[in-house]
Structures are given as C-alpha cells and as structure tokens.
C-alpha positions as a printed Julia matrix, in Angstrom:
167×3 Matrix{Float64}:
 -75.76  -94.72  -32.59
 -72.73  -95.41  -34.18
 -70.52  -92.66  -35.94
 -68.58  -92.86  -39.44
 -65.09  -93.39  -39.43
 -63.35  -90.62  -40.88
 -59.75  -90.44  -42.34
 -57.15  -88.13  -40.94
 -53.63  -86.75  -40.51
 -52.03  -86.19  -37.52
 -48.23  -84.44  -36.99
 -45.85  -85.63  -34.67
 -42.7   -83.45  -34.21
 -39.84  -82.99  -31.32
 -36.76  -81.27  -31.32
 -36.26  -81.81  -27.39
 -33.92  -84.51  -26.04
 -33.65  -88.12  -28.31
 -36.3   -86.32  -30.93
 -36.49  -90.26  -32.43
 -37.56  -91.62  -29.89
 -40.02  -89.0   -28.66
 -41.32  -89.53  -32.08
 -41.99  -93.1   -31.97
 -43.44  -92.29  -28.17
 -45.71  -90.57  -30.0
 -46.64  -92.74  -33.17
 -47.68  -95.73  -30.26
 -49.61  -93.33  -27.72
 -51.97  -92.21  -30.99
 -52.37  -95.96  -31.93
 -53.14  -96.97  -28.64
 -55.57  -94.11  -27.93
 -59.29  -94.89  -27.76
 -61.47  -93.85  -30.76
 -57.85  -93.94  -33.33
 -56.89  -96.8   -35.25
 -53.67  -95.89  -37.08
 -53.23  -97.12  -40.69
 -49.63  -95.88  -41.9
 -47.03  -93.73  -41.02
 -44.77  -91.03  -43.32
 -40.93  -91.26  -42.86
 -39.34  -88.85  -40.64
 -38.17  -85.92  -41.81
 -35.36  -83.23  -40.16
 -36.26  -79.71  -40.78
 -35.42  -75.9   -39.32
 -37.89  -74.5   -36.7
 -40.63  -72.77  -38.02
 -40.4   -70.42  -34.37
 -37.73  -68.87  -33.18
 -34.26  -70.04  -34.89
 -32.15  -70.12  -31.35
 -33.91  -73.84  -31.44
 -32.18  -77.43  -32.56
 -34.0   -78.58  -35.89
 -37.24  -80.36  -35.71
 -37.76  -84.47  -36.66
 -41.67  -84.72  -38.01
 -43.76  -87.85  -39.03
 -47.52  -87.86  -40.38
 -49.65  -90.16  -39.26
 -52.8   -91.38  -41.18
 -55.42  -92.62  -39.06
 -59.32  -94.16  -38.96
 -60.81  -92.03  -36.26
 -64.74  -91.98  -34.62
 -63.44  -89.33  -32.49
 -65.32  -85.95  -33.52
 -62.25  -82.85  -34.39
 -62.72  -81.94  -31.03
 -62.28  -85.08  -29.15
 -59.49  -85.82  -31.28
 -57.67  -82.54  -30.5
 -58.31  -83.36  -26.88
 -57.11  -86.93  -27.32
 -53.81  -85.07  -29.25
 -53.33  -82.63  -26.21
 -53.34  -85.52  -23.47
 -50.79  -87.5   -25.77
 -48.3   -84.15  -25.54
 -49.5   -83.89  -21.75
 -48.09  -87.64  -21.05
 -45.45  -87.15  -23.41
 -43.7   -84.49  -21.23
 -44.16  -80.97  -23.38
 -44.22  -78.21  -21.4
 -45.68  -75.01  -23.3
 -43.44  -72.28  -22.24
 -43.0   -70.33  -25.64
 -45.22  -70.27  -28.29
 -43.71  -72.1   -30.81
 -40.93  -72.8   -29.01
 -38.31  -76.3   -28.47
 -41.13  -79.01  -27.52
 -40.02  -82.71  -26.63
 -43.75  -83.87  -28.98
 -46.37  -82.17  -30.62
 -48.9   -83.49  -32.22
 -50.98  -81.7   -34.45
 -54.3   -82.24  -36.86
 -53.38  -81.62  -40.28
 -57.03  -82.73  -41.78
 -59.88  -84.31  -40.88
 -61.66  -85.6   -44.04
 -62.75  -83.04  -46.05
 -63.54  -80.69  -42.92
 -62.9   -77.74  -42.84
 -63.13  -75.57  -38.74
 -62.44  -72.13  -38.08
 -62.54  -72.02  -34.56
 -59.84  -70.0   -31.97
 -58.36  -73.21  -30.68
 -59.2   -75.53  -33.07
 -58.54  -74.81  -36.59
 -58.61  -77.39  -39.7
 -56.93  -78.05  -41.74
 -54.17  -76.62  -39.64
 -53.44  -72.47  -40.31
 -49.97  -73.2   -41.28
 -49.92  -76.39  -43.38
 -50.04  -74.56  -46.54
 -46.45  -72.77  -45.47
 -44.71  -75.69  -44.34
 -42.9   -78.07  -46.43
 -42.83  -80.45  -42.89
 -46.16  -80.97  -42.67
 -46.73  -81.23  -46.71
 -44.31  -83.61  -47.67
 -44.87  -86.55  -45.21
 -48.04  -86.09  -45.84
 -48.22  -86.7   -49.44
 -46.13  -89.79  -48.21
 -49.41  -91.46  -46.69
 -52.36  -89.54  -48.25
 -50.63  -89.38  -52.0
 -51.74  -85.98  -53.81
 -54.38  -85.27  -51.38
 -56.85  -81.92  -52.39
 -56.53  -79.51  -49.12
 -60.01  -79.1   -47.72
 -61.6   -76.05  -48.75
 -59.21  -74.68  -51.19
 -59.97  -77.45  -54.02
 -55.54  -77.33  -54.73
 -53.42  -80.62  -54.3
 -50.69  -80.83  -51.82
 -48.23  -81.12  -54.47
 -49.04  -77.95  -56.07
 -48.85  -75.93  -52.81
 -45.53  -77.74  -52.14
 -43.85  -77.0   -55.02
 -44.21  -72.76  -54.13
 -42.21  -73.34  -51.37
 -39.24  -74.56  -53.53
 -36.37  -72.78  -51.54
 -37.66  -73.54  -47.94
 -38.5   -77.47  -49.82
 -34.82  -77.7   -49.68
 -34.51  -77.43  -45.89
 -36.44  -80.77  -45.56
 -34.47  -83.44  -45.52
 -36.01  -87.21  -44.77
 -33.52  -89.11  -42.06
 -33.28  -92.74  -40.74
 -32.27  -93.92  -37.91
C-alpha cells in the first residue's frame, strides 16, 4: 500500500568547524536520503546559541521537503544524517558540527519523550521561525491555530540577533 506524501520542515544548523559547509553536507545527505524528496531551501541565517553562550554562533537553514517517511522514520533518517555527518553529543545543547531537526510534519502534532512535533522550542526561536517562513510563507503552527509571523514578531529583541549571511 502506498502512503501519502506529506510536507515538512527540517533544521539544519552547525556552529562546529566550516559551519557552511557542514550545512550544505547536510542540505545533500536529506535530499539524497530514501523516503525525502527536497523541494526548497531557506537562506542561511547566523544566530547566538540557544545553549550555553561559551559557544561560536550558530549558521541554520530550513529545509522543505515531500516525505513518505512516517515522523518516526524520518527522525531516524535525521539522526543517521548527524551520525554520518560527524556530531558527537557530548552536551546537551552544546557546539555540534550538524543538527538536523523536525520543525513540522503537516499538520501533526506528537507528544512523545524523544520525538516531539512540532519541535518544543520552535515557538522561542527566531532561527527556526524565520527561515521557515522563507519556504513555507505564513505557515499556521500545528495545534495552536497562530501563524509563524505572529509568534515571530513577540520575540522582537532576540529577532534582532538573526541575521541572514551569504557566502
């Protein structure tokens, strides 16, 4: 039987070694993972950790993808990619060369310990919120009913730690 295709929103970030670059690592391993067909990518964005502030700042990118991987398969597919990628989880919420998170997953909405969607903090970080409006526009947030935009514009003086970049 064959499953829907659902739309999603993946996170890359890295503040470890050539963050770019790790970035991009991660942007091809997601397209070329089984099950994912990415549609379009948010620019990349420099930002403060959200951890521990004895950390370099963080590059992030959201991806929007096609997926007929169910949440969990797709957080397992997103664990491997950090696995091959190199990240080491030493500290929670520590420097990591990738991680790669699930923002949303259609209009889903999981509460389970390891697997939570959309993801616990996206509501309180301006990282996550405004790539994301880059590829999924003014996007409702699953199970609260309030656009991205709205919930990005109450977090006005952190907003202005979030810069986009090019390299």
């Amino acid at each position: 039987m064959l499953r829907d295709k659902i739309r999603a929103y993946v996170a890359l970030g890295s503040n470890v070694g050539d963050r770019f670059a790790n970035l991009n690592a991660g942007e091809a391993a997601v397209a070329s993972a089984r099950g994912i067909y990415l549609d379009r990518s948010s620019p990349t964005y420099e930002s403060p950790p959200a951890g521990p502030g004895d950390q370099p700042d963080f590059l992030n990118r959201v991806l929007a993808i096609d997926t007929w991987l169910r949440p969990r398969e797709l957080l397992e597919a997103c664990s491997k990619i950090e696995k091959d990628l190199g990240r080491a989880r030493k500290k929670a919420k520590g420097p990591r060369v990738i991680d790669v998170d699930i923002l949303l997953y259609g209009d889903l909405v999981v509460d389970e310990a390891d697997l939570k969607i959309p993801h616990e903090a996206l509501t309180q970080r301006p990282f996550f919120l405004k790539p994301l409006m880059d590829v999924a526009g003014d996007i409702l947030i699953p199970g609260e009913g309030v656009p991205v935009s709205r919930v990005l514009a109450k977090l006005a003086p952190y907003e202005l730690n979030t810069y986009e970049v090019s390299y």
